[in-house]
LUMPA-955393 format. One record per atom (N, C-alpha, C, O): residue number from 1; residue in three letters; atom name; x, y, z negated. Coordinates in nm, 2 decimals. Layout:
BEGIN
nr|rest|atom|px|py|pz
NUM|Ala|CA|X|Y|Z
...
//
This chain:
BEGIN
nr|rest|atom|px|py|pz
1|Unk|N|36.38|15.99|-10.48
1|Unk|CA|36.43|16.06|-10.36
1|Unk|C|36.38|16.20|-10.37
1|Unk|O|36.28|16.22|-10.43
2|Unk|N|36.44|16.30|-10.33
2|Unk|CA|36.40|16.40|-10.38
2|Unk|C|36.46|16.50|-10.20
2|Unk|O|36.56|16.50|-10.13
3|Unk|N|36.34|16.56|-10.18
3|Unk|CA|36.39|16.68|-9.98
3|Unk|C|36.30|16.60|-9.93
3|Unk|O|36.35|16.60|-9.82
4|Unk|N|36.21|16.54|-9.93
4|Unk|CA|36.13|16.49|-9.85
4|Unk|C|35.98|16.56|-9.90
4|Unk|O|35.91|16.54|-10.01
5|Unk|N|35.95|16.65|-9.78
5|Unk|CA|35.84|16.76|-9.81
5|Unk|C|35.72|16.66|-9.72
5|Unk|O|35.61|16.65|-9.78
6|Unk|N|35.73|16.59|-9.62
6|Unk|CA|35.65|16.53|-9.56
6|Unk|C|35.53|16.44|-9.62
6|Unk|O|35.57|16.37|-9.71
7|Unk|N|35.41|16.44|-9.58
7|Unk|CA|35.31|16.35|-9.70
7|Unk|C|35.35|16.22|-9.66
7|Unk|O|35.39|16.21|-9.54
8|Unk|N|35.32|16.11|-9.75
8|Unk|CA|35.38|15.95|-9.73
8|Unk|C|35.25|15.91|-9.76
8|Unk|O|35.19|15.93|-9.86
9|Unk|N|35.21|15.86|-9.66
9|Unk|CA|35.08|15.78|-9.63
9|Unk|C|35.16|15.64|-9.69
9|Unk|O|35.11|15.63|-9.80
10|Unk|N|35.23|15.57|-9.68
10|Unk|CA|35.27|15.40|-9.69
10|Unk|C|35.38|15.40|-9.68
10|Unk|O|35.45|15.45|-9.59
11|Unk|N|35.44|15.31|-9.81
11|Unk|CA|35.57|15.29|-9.81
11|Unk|C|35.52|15.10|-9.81
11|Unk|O|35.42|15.04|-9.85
12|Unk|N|35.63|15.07|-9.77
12|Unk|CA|35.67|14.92|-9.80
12|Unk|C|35.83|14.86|-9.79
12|Unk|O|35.93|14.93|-9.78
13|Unk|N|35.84|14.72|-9.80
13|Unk|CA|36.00|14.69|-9.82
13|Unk|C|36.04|14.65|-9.68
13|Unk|O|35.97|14.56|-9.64
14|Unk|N|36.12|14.68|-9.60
14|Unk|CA|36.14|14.61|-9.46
14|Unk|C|36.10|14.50|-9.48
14|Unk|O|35.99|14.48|-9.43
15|Unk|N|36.20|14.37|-9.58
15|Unk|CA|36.19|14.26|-9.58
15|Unk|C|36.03|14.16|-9.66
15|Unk|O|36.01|14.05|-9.69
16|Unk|N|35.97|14.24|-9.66
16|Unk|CA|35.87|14.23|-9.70
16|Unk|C|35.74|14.22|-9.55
16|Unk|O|35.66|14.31|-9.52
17|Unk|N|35.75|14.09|-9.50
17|Unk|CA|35.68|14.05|-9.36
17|Unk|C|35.52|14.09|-9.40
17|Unk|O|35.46|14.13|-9.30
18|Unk|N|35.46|14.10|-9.49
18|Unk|CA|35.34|14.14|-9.48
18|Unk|C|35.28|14.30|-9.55
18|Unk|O|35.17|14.34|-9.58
19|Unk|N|35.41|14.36|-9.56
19|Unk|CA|35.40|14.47|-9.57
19|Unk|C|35.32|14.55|-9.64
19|Unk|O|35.27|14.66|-9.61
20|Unk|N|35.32|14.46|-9.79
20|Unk|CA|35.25|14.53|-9.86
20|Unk|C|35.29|14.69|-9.92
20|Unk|O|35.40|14.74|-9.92
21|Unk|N|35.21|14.73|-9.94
21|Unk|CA|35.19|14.86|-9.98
21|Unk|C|35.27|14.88|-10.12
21|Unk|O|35.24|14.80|-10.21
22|Unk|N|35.36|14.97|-10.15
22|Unk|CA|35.44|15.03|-10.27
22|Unk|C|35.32|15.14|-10.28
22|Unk|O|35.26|15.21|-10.20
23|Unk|N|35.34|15.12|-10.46
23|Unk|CA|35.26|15.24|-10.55
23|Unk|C|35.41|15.33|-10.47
23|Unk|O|35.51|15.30|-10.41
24|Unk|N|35.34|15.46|-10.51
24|Unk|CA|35.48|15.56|-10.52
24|Unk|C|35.39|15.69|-10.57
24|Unk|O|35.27|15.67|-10.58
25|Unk|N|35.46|15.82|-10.59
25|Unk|CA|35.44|15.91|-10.67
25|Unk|C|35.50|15.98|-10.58
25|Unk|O|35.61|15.96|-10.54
26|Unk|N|35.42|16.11|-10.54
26|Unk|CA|35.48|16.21|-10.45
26|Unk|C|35.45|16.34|-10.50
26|Unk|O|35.33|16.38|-10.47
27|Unk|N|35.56|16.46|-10.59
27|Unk|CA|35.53|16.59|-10.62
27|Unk|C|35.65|16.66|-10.54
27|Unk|O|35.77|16.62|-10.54
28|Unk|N|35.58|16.80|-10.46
28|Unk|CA|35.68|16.90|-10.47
28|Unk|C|35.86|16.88|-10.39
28|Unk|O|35.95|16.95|-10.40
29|Unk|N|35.84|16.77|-10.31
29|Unk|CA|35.96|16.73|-10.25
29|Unk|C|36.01|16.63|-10.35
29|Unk|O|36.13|16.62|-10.34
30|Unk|N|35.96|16.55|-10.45
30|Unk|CA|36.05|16.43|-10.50
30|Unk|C|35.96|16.31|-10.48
30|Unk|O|35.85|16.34|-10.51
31|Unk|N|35.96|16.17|-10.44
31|Unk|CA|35.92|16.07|-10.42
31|Unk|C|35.99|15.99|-10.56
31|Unk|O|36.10|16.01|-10.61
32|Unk|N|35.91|15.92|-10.58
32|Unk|CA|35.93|15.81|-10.67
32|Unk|C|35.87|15.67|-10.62
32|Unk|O|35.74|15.68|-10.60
33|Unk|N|35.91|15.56|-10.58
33|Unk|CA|35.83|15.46|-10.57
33|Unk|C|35.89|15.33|-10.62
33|Unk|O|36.01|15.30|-10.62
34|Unk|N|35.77|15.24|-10.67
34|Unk|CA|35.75|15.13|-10.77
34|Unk|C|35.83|14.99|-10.69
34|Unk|O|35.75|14.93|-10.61
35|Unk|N|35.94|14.95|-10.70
35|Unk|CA|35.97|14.83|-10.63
35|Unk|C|35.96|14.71|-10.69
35|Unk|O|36.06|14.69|-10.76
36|Unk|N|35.87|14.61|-10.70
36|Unk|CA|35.85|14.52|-10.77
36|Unk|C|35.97|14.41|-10.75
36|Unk|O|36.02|14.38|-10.64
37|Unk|N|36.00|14.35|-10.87
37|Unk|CA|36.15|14.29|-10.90
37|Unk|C|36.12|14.17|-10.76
37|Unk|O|36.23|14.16|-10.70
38|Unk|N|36.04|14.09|-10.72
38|Unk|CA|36.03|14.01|-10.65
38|Unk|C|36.04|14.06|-10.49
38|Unk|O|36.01|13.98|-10.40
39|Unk|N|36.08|14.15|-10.47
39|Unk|CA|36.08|14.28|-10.34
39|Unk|C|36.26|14.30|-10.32
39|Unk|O|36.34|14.32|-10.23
40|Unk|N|36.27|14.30|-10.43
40|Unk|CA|36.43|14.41|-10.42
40|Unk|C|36.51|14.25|-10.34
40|Unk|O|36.48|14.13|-10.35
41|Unk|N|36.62|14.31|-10.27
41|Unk|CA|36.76|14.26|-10.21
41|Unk|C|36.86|14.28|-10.30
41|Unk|O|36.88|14.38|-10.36
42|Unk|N|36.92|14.15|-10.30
42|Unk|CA|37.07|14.14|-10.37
42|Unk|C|37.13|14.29|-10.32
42|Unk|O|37.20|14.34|-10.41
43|Unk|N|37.12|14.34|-10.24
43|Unk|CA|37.26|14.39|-10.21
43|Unk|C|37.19|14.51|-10.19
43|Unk|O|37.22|14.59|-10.29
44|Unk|N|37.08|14.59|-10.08
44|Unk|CA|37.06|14.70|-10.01
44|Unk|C|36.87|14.64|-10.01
44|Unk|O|36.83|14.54|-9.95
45|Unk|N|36.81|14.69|-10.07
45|Unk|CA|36.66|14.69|-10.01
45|Unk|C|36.60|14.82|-9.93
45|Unk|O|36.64|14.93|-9.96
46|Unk|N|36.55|14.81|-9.88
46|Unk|CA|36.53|14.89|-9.72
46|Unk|C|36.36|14.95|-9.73
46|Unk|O|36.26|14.87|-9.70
47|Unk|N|36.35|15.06|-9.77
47|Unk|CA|36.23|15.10|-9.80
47|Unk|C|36.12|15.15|-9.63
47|Unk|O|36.17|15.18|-9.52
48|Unk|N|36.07|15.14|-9.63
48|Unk|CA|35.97|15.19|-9.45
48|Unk|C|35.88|15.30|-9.55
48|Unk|O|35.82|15.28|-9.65
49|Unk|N|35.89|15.42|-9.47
49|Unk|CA|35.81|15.53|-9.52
49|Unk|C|35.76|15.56|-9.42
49|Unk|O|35.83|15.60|-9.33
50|Unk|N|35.57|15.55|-9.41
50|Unk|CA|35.53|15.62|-9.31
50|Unk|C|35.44|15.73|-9.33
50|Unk|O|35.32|15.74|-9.37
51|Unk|N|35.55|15.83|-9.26
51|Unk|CA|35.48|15.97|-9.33
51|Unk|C|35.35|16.03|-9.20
51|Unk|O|35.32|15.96|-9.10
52|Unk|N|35.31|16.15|-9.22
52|Unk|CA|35.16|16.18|-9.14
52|Unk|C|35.27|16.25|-9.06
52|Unk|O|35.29|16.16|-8.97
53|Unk|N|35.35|16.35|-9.03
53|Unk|CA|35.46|16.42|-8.96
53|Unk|C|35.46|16.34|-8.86
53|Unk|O|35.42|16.22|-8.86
54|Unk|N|35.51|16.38|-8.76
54|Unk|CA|35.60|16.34|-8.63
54|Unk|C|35.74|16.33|-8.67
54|Unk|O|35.81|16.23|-8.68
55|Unk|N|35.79|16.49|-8.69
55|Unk|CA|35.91|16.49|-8.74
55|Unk|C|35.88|16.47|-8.93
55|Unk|O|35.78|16.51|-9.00
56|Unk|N|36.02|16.41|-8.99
56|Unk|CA|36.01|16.42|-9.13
56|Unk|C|36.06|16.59|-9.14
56|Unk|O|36.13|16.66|-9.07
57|Unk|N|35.97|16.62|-9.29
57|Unk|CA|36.03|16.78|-9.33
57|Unk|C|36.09|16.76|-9.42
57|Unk|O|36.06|16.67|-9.49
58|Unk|N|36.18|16.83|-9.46
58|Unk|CA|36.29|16.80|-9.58
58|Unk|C|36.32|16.93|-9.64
58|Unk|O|36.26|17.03|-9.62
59|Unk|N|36.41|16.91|-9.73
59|Unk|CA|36.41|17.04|-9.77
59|Unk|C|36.59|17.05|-9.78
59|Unk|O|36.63|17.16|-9.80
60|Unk|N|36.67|16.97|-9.77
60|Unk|CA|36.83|16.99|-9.76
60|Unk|C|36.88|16.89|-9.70
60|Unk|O|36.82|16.78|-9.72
61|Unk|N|36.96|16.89|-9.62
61|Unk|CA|37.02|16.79|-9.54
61|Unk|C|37.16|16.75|-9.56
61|Unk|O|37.21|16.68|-9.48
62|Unk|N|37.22|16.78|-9.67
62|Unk|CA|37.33|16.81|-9.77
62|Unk|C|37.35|16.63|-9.81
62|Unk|O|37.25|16.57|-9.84
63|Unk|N|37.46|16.56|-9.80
63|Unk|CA|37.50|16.42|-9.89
63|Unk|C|37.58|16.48|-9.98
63|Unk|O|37.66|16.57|-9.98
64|Unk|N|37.52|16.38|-10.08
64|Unk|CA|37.62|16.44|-10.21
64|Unk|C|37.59|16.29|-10.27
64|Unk|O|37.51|16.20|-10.24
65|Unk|N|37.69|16.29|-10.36
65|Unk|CA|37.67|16.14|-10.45
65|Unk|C|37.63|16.18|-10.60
65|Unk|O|37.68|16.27|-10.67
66|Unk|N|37.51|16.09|-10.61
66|Unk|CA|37.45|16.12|-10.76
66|Unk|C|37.55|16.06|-10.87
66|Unk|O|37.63|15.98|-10.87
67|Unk|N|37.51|16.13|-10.94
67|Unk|CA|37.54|16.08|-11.14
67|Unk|C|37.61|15.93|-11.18
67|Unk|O|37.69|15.89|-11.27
68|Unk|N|37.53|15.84|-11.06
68|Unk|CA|37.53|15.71|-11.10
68|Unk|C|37.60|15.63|-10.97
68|Unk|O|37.60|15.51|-10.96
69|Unk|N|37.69|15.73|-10.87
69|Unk|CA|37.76|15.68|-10.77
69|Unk|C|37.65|15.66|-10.65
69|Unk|O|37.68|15.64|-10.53
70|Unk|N|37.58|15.67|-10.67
70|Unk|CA|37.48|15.64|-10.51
70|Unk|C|37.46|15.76|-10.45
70|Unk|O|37.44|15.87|-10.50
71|Unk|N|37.46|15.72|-10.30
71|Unk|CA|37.49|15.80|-10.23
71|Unk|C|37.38|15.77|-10.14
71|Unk|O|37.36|15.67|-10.06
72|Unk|N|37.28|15.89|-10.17
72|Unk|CA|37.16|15.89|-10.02
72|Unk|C|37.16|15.95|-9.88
72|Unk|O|37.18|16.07|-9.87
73|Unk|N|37.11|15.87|-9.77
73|Unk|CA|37.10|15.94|-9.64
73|Unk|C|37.00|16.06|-9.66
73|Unk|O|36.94|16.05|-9.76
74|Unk|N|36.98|16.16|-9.59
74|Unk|CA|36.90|16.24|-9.56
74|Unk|C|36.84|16.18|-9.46
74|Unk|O|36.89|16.11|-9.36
75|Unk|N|36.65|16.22|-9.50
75|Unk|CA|36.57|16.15|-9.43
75|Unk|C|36.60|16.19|-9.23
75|Unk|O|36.57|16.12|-9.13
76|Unk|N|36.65|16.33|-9.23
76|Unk|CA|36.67|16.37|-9.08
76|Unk|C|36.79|16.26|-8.98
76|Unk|O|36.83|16.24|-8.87
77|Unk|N|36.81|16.20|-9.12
77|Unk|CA|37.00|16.10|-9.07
77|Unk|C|36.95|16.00|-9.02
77|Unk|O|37.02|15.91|-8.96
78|Unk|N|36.79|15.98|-9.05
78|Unk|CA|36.77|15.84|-9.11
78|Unk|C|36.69|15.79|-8.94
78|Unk|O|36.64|15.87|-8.87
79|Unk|N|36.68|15.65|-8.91
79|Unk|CA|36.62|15.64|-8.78
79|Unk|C|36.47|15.59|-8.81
79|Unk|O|36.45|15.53|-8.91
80|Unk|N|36.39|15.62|-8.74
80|Unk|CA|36.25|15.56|-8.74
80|Unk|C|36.16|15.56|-8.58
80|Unk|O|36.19|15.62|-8.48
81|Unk|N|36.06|15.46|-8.60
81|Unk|CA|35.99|15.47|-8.45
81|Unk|C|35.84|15.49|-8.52
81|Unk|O|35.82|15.47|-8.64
82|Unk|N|35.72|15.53|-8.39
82|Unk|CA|35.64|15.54|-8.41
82|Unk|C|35.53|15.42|-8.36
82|Unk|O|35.56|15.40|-8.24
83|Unk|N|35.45|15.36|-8.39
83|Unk|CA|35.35|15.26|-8.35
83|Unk|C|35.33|15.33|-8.23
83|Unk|O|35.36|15.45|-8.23
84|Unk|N|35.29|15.26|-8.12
84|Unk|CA|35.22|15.30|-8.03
84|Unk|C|35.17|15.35|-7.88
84|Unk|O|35.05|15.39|-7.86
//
């Protein structure tokens, strides 16, 4: 994922009820994170990012379709709630 300036305390899989923790790798506005083959969905796996922000910071709000046909939301598109 690459426009997400916000720090990521915790990622995990929605479908994943006990919500373990994904390794991930965060430089510079690009995220990388580790989905272990026993995590992924047939079809759409659903990542939960919870960043320190209120609002997420991004750096382009632009959709474009990558190299390989996938097409990502921008994190501002994207809906989230807060604990609490």
């Amino acid at each position: 994922m690459n426009g997400l300036l916000s720090k990521v305390e915790k990622g995990y899989c929605l479908a994943d009820k006990s919500q373990r923790a994904l390794s991930f790798n965060q430089e510079e506005g690009t995220l990388s994170v580790t989905i272990p083959d026993e995590l992924k969905q047939p079809r759409v796996t659903v990542v939960v990012l919870e960043i320190e922000d209120t609002e997420a910071k991004v750096i382009d709000e632009t959709i474009q379709q990558e190299e390989n046909g996938a097409i990502k939301l921008p994190v501002s598109k994207c809906e989230f709630a807060l604990d609490g």
